[in-house]
N, CA, C and O atoms as a GROMACS GRO file, in nm:
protein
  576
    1UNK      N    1   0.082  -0.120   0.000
    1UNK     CA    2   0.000   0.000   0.000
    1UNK      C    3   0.086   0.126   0.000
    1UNK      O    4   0.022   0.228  -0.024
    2UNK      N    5   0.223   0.142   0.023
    2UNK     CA    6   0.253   0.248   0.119
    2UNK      C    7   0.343   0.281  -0.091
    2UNK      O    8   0.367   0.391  -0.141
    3UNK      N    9   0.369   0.132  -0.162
    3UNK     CA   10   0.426   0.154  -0.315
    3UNK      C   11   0.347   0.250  -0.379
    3UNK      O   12   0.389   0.345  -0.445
    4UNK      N   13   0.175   0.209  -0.346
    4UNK     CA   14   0.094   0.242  -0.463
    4UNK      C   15   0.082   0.390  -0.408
    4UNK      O   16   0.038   0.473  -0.488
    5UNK      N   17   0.119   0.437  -0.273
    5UNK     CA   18   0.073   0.611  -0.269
    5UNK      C   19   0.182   0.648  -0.314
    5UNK      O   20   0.162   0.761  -0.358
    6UNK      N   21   0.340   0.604  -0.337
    6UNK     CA   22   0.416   0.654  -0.352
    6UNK      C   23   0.442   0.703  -0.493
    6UNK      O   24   0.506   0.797  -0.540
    7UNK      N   25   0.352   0.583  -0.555
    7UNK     CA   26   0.341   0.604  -0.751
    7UNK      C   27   0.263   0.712  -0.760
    7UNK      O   28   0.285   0.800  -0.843
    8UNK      N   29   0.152   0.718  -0.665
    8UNK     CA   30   0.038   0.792  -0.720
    8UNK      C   31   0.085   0.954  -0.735
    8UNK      O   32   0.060   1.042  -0.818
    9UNK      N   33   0.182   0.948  -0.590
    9UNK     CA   34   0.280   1.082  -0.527
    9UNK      C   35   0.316   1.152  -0.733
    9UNK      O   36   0.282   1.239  -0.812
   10UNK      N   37   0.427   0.999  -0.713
   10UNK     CA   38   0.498   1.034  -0.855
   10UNK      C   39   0.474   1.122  -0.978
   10UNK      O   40   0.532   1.213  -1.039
   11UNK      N   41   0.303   1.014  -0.991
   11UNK     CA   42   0.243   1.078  -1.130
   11UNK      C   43   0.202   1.170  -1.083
   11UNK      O   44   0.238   1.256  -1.163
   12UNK      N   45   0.148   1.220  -1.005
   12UNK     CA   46   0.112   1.388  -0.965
   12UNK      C   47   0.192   1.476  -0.964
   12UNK      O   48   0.175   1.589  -1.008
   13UNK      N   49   0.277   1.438  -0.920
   13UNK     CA   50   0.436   1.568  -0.924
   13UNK      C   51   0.469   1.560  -1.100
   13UNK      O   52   0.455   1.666  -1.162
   14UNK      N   53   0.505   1.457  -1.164
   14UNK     CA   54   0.515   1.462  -1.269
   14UNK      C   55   0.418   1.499  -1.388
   14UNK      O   56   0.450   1.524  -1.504
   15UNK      N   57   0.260   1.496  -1.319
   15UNK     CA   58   0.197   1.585  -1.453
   15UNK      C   59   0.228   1.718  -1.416
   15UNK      O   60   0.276   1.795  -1.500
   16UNK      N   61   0.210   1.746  -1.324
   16UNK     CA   62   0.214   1.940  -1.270
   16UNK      C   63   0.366   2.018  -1.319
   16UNK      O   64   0.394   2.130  -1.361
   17UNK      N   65   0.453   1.880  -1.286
   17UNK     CA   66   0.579   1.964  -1.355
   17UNK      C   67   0.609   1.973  -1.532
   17UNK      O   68   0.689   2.038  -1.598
   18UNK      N   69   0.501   1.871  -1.570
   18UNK     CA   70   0.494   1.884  -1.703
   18UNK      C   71   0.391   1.988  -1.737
   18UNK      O   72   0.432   2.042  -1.839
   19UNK      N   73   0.270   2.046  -1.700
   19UNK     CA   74   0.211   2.126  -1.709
   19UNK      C   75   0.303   2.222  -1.706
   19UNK      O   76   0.336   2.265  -1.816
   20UNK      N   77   0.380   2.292  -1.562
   20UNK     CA   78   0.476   2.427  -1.568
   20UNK      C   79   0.573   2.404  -1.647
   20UNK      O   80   0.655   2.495  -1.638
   21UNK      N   81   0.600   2.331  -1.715
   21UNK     CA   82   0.697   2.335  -1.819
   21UNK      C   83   0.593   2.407  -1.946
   21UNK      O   84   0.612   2.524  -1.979
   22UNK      N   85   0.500   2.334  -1.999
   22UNK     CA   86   0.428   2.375  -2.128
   22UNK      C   87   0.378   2.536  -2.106
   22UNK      O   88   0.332   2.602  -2.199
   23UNK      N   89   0.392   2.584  -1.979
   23UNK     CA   90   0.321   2.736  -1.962
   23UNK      C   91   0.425   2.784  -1.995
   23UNK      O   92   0.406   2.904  -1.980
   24UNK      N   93   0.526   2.769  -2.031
   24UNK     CA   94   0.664   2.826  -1.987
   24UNK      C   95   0.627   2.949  -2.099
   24UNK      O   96   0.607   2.931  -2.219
   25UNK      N   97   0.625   3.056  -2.040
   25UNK     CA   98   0.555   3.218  -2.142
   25UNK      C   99   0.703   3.220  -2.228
   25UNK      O  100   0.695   3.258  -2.344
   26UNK      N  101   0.779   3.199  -2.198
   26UNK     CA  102   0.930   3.276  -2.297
   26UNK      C  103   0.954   3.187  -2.427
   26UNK      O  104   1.012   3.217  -2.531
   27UNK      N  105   0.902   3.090  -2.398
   27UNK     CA  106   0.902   2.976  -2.554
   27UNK      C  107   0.789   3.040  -2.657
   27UNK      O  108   0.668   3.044  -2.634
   28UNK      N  109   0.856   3.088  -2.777
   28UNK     CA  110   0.770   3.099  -2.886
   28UNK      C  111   0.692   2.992  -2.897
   28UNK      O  112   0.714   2.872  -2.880
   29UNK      N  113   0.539   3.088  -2.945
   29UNK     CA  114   0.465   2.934  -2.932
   29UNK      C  115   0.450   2.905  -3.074
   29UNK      O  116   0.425   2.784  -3.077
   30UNK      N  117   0.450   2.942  -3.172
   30UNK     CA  118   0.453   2.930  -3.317
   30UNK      C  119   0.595   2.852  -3.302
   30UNK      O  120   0.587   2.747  -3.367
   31UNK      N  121   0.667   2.860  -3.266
   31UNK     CA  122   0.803   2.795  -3.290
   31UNK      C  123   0.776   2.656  -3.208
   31UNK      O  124   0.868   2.577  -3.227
   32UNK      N  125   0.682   2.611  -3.130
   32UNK     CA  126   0.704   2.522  -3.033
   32UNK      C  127   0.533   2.426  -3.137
   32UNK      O  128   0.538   2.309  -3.173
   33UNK      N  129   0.419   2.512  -3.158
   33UNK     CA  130   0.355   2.438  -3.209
   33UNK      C  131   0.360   2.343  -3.368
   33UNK      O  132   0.278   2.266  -3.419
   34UNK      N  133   0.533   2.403  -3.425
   34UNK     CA  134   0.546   2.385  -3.547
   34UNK      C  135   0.622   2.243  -3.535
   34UNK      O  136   0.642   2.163  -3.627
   35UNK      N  137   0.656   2.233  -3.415
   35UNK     CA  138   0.692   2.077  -3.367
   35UNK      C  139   0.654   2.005  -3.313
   35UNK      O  140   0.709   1.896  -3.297
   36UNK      N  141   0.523   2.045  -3.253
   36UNK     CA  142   0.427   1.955  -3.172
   36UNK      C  143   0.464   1.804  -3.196
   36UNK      O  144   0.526   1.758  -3.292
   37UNK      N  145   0.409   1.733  -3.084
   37UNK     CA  146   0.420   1.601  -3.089
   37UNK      C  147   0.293   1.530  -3.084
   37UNK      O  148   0.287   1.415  -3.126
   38UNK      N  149   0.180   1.596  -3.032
   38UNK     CA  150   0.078   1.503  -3.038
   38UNK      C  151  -0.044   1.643  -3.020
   38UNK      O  152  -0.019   1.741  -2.950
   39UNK      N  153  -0.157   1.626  -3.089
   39UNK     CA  154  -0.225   1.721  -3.103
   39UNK      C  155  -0.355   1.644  -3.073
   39UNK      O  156  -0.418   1.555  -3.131
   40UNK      N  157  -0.376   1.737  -2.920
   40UNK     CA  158  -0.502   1.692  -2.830
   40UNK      C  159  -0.574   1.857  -2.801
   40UNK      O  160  -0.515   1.965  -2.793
   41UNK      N  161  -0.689   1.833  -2.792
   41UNK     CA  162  -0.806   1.908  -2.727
   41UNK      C  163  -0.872   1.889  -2.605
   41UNK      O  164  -0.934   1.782  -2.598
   42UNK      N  165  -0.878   1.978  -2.485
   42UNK     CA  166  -0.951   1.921  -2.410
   42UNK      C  167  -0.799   1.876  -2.290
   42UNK      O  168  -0.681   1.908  -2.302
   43UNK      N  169  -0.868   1.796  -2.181
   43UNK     CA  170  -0.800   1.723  -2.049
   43UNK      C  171  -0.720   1.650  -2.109
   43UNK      O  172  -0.770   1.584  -2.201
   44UNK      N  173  -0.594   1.635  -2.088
   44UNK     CA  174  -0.552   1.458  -2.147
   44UNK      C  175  -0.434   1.448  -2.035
   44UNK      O  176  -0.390   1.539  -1.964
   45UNK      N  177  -0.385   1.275  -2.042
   45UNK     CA  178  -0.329   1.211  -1.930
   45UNK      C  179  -0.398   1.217  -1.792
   45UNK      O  180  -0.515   1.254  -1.784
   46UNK      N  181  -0.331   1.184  -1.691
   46UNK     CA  182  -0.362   1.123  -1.578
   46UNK      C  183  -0.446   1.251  -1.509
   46UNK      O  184  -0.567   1.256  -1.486
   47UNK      N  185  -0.358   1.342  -1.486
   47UNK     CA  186  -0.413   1.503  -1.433
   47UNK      C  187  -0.519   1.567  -1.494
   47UNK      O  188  -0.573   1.657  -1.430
   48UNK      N  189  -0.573   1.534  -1.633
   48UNK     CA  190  -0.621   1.642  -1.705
   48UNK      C  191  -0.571   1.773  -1.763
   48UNK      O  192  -0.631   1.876  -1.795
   49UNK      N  193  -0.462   1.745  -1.766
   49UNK     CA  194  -0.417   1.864  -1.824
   49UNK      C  195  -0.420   1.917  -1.957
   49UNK      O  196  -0.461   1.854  -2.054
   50UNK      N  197  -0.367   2.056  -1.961
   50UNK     CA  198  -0.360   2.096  -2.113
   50UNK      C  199  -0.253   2.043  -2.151
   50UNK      O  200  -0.141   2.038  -2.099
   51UNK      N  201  -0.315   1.986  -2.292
   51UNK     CA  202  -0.142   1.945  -2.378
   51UNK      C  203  -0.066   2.083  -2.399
   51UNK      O  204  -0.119   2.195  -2.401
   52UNK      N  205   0.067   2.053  -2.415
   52UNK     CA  206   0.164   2.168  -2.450
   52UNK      C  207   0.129   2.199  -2.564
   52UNK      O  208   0.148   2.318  -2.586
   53UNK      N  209   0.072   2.125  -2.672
   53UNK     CA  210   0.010   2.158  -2.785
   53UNK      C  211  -0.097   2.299  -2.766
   53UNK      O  212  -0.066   2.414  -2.796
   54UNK      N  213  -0.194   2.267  -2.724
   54UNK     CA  214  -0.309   2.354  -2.657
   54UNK      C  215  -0.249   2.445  -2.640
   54UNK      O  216  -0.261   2.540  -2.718
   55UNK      N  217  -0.164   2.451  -2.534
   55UNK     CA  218  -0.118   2.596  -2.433
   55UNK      C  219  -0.067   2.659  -2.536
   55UNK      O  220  -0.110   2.774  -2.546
   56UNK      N  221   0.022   2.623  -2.634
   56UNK     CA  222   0.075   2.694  -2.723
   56UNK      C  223  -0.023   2.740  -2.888
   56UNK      O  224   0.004   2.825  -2.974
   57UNK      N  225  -0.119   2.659  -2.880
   57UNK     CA  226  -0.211   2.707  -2.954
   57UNK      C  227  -0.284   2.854  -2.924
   57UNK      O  228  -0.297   2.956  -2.992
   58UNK      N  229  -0.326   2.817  -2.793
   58UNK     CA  230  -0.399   2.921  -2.692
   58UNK      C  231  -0.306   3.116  -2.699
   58UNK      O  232  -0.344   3.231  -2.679
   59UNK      N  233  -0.232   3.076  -2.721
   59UNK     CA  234  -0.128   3.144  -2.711
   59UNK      C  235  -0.077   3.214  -2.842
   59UNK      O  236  -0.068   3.337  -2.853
   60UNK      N  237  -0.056   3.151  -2.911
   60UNK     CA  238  -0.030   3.198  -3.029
   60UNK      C  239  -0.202   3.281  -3.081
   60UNK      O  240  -0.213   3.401  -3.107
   61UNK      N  241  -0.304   3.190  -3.084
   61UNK     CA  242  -0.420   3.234  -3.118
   61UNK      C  243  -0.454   3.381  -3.027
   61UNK      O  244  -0.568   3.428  -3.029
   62UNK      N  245  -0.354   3.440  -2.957
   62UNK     CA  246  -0.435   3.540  -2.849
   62UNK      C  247  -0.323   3.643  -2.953
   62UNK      O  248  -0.344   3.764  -2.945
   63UNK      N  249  -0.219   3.602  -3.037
   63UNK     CA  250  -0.117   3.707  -3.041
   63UNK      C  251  -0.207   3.792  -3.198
   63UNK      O  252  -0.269   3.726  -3.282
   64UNK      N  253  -0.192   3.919  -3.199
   64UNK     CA  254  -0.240   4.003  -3.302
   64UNK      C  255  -0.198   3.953  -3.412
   64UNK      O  256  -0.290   3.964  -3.493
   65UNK      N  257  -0.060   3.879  -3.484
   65UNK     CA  258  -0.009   3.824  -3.587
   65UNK      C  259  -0.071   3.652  -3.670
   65UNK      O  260  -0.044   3.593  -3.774
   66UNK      N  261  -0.175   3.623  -3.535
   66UNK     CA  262  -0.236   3.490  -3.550
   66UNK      C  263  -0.273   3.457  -3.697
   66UNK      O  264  -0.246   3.342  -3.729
   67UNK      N  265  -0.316   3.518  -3.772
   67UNK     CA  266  -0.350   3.488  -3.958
   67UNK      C  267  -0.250   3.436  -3.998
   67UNK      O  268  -0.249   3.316  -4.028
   68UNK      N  269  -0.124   3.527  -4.009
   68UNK     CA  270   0.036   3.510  -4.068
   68UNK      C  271   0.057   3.370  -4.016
   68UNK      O  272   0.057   3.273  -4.092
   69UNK      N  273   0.079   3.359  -3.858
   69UNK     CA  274   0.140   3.251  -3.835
   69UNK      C  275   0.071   3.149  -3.796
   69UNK      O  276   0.129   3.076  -3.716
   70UNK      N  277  -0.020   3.124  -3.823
   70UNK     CA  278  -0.112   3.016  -3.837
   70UNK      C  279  -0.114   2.956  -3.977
   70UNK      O  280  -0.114   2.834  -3.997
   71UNK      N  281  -0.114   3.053  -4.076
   71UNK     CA  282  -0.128   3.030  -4.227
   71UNK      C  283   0.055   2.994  -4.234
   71UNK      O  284   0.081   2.946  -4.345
   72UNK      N  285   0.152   3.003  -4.166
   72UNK     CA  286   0.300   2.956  -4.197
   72UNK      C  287   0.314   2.806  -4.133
   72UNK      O  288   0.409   2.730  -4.154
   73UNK      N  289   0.194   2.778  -4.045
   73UNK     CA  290   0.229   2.662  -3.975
   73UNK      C  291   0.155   2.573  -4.062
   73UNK      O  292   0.157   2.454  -4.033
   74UNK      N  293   0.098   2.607  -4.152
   74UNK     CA  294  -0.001   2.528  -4.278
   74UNK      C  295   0.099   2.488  -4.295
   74UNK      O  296   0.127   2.382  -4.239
   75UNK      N  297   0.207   2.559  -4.386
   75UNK     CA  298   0.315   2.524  -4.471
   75UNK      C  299   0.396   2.466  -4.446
   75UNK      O  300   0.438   2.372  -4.514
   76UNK      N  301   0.468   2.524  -4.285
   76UNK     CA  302   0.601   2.458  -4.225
   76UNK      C  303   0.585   2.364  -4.091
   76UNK      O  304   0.664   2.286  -4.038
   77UNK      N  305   0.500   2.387  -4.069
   77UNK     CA  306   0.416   2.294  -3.917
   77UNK      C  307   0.401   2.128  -4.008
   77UNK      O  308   0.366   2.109  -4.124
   78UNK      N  309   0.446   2.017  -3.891
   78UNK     CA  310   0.402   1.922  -3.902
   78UNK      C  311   0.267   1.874  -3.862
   78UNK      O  312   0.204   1.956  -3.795
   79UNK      N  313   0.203   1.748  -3.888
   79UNK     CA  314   0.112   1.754  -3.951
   79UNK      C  315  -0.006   1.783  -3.806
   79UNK      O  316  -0.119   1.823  -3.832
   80UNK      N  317   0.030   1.761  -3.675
   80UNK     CA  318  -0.030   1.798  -3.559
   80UNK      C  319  -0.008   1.962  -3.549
   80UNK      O  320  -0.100   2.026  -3.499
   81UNK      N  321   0.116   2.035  -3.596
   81UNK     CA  322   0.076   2.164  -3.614
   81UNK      C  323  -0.045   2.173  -3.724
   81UNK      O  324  -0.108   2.277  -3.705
   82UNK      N  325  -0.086   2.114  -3.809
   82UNK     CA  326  -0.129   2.169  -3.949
   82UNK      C  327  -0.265   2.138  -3.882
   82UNK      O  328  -0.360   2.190  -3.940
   83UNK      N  329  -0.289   2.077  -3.791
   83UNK     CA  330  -0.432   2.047  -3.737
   83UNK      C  331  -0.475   2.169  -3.597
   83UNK      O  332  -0.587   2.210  -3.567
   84UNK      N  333  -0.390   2.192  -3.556
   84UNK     CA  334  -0.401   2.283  -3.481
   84UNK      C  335  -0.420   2.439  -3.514
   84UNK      O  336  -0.463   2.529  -3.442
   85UNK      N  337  -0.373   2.440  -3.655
   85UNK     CA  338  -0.404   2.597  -3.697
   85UNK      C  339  -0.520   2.550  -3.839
   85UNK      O  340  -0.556   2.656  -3.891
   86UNK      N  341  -0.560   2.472  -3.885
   86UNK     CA  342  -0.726   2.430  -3.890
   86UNK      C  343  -0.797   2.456  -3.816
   86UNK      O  344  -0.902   2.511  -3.850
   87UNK      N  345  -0.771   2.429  -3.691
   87UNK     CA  346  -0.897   2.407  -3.566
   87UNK      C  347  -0.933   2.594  -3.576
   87UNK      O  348  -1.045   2.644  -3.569
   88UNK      N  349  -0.762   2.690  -3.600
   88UNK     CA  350  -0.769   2.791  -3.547
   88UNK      C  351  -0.896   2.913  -3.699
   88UNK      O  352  -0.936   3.029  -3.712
   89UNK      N  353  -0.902   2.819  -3.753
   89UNK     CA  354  -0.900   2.894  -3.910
   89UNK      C  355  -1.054   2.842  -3.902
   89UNK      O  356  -1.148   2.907  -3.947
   90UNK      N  357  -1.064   2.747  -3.854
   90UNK     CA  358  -1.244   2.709  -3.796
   90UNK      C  359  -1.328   2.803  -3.724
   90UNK      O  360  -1.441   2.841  -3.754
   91UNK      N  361  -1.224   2.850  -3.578
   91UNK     CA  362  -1.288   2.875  -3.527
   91UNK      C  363  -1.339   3.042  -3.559
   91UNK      O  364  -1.443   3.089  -3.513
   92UNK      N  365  -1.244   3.119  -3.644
   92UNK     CA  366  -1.198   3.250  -3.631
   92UNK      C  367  -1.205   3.330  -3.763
   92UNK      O  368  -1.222   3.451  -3.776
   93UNK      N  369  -1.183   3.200  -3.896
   93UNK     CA  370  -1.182   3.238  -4.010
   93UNK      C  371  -1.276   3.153  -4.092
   93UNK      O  372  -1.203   3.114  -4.183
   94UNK      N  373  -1.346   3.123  -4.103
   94UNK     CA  374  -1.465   3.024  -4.107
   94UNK      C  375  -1.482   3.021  -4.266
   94UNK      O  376  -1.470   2.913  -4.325
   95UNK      N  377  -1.514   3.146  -4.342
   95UNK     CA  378  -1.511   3.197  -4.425
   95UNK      C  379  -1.336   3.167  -4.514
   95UNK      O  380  -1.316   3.195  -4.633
   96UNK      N  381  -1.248   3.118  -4.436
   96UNK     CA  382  -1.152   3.087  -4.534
   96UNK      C  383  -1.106   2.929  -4.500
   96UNK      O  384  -1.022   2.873  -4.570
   97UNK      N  385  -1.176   2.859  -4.374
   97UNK     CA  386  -1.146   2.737  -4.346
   97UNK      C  387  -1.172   2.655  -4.451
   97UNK      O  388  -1.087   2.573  -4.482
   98UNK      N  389  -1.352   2.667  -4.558
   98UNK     CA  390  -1.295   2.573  -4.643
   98UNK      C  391  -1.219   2.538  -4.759
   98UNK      O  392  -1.222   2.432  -4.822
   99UNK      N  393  -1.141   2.653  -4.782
   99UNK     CA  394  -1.072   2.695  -4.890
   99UNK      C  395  -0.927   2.659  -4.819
   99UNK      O  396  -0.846   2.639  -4.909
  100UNK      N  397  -0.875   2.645  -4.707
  100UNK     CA  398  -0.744   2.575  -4.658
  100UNK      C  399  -0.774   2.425  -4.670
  100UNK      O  400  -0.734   2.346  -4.756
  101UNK      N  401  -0.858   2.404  -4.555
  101UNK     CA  402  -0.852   2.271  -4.558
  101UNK      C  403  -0.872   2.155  -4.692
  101UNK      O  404  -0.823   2.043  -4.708
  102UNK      N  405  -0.952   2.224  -4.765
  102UNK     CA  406  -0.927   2.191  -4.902
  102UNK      C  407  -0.806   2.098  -4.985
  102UNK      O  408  -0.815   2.003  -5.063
  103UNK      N  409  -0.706   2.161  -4.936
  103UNK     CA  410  -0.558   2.101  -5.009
  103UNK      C  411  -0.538   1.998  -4.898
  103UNK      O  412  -0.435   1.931  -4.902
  104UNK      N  413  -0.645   1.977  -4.780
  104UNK     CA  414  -0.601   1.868  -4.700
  104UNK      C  415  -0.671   1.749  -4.700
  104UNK      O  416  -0.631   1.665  -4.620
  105UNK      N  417  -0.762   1.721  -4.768
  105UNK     CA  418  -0.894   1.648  -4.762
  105UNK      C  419  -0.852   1.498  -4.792
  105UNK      O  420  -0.905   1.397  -4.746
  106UNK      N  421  -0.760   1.505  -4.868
  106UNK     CA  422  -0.698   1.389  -4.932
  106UNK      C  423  -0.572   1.332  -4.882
  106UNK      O  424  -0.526   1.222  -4.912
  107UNK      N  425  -0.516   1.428  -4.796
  107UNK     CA  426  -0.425   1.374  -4.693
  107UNK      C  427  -0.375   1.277  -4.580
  107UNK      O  428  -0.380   1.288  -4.458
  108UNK      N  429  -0.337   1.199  -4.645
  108UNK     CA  430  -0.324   1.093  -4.506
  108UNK      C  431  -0.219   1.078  -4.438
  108UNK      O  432  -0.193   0.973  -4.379
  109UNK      N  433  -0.160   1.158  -4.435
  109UNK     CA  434  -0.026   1.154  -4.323
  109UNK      C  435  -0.056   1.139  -4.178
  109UNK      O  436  -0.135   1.222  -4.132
  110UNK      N  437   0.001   1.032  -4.086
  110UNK     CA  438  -0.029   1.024  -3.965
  110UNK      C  439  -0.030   1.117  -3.938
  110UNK      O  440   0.015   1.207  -4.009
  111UNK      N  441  -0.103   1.144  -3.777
  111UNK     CA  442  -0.153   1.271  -3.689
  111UNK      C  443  -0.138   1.146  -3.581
  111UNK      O  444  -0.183   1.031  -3.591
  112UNK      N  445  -0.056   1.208  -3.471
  112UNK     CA  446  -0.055   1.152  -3.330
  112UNK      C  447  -0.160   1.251  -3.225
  112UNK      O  448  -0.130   1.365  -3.188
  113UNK      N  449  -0.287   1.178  -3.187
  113UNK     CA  450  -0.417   1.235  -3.132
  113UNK      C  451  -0.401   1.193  -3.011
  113UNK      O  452  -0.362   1.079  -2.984
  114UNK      N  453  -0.432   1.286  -2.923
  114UNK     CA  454  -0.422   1.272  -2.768
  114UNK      C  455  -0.579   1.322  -2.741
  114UNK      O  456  -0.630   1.434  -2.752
  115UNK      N  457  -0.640   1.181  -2.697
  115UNK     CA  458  -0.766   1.230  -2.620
  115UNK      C  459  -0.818   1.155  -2.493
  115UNK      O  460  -0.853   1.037  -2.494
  116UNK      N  461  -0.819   1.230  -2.392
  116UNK     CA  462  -0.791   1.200  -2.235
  116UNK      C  463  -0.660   1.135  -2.231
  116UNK      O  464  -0.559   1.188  -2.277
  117UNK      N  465  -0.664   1.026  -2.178
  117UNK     CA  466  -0.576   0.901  -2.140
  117UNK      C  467  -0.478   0.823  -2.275
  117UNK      O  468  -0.370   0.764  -2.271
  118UNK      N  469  -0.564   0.852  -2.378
  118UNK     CA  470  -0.519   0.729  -2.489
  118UNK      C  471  -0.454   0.837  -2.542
  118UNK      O  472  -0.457   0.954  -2.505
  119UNK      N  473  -0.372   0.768  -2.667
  119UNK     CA  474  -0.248   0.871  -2.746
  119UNK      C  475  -0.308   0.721  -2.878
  119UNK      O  476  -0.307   0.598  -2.869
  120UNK      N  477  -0.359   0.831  -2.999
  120UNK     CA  478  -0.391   0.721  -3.128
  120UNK      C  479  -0.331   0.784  -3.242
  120UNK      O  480  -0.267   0.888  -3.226
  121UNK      N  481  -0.348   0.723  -3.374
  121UNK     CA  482  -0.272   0.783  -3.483
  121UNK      C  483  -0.390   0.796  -3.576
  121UNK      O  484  -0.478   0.710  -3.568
  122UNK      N  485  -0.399   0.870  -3.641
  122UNK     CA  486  -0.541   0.904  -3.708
  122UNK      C  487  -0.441   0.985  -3.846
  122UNK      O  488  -0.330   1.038  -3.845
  123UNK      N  489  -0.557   0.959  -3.969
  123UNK     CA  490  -0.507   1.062  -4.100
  123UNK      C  491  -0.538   1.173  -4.085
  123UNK      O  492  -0.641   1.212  -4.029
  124UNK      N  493  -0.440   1.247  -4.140
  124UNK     CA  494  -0.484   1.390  -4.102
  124UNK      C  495  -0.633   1.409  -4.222
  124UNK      O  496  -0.685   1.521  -4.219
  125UNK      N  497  -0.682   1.325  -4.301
  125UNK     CA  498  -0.778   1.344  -4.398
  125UNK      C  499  -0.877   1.368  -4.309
  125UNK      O  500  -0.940   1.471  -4.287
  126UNK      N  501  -0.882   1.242  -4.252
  126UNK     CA  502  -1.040   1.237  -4.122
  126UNK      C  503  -1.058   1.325  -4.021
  126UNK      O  504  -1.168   1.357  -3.974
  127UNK      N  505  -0.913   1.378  -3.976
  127UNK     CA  506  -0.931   1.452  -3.895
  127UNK      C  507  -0.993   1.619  -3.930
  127UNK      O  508  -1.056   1.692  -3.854
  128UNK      N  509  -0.949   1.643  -4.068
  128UNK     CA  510  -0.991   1.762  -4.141
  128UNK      C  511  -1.145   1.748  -4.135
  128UNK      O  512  -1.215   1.837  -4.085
  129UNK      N  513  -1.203   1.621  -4.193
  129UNK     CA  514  -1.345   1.622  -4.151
  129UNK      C  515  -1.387   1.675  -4.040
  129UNK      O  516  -1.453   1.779  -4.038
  130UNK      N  517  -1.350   1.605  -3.926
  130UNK     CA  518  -1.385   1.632  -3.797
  130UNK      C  519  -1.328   1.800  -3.778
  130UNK      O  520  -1.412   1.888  -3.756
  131UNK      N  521  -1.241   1.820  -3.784
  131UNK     CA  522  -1.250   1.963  -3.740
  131UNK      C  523  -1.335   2.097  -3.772
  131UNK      O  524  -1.357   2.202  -3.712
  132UNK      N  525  -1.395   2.009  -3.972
  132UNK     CA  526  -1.458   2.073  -4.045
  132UNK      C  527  -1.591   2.094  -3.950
  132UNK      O  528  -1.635   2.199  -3.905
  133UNK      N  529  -1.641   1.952  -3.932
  133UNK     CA  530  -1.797   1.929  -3.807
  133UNK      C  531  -1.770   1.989  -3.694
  133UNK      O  532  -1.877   2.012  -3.637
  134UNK      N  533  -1.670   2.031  -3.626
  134UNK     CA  534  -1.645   2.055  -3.492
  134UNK      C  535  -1.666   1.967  -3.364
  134UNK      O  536  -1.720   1.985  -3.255
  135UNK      N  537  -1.596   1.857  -3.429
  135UNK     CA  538  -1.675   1.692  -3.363
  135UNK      C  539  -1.530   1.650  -3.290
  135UNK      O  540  -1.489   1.539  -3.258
  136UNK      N  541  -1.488   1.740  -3.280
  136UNK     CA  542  -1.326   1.672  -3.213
  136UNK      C  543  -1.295   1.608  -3.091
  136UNK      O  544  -1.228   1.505  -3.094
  137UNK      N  545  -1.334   1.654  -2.988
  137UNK     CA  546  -1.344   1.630  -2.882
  137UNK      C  547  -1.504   1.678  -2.802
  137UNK      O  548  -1.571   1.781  -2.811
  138UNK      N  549  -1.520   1.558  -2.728
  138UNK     CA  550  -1.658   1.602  -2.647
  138UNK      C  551  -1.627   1.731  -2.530
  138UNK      O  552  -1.677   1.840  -2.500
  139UNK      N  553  -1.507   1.639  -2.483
  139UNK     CA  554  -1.469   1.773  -2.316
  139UNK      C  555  -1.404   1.870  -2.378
  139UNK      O  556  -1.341   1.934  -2.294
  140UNK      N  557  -1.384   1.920  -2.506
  140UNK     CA  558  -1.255   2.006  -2.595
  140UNK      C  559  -1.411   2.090  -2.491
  140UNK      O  560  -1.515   2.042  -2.445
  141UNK      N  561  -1.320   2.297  -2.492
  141UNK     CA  562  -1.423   2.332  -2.447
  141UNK      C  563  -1.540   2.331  -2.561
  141UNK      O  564  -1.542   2.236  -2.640
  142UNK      N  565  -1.642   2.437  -2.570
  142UNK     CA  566  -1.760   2.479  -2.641
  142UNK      C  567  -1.705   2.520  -2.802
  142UNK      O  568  -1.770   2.505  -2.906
  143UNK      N  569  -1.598   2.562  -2.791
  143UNK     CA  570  -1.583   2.614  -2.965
  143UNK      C  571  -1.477   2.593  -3.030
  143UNK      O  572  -1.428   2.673  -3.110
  144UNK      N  573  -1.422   2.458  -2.994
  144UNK     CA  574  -1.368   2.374  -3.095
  144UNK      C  575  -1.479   2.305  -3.148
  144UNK      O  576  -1.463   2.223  -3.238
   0.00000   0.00000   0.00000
């Protein structure tokens, strides 16, 4: 008994210090979402936390330059960036989302998807659907 509080200790210290790492304000977040590793919406892992993906979405989407560098992470963002500035072009540019996602429809390059607990690999084709519906996540908040 005294193992299993000590794990539980573990994973708690270790999501929170992974959370204050992903807030970290001095990391470009256009520079950090163009390398993303797994592109989740919503709670995910043990804590619920925001993916570093998110935080840096969140972030970039608040900066006045968001068009420019959202529309550069189309181009130079891998393919969990390229879903993350979809989501942003959904929510904000609606009127030009289906004219991007367009050149993506037919795309199947893995996408590493983080939703809650699980980590899956999905085409980025299907996922363009879904972002198109706004069907991404149930707990994502209200306007993804």
């Amino acid at each position: 008994m005294k193992n299993l509080g000590k794990i539980i200790g573990f994973v708690w210290v270790f999501s929170v210090a992974m959370s204050v790492r992903a807030q970290n304000p001095t990391e470009d977040p256009a520079a950090k979402l163009a390398e993303v590793k797994m592109f989740a919406l919503g709670a995910t892992g043990l804590a619920g936390t925001l993916s570093e993906g998110e935080l840096a979405y969140q972030a970039l989407a608040a900066d006045k330059e968001a068009l420019q560098k959202f529309s550069r992470l189309l181009k130079k963002g891998n393919p969990q960036a390229q879903c993350y500035a979809l989501v942003w072009f959904r929510q904000t540019e609606m009127y030009l989302f289906d004219l991007v996602a367009a050149g993506y429809i037919r795309d199947e390059s893995p996408v590493v998807v983080g939703d809650g607990c699980f980590v899956t690999s999905k085409k980025l084709c299907d996922l363009v659907l879904q972002i198109g519906m706004g069907s991404l996540n149930k707990d994502a908040p209200q306007n993804y």
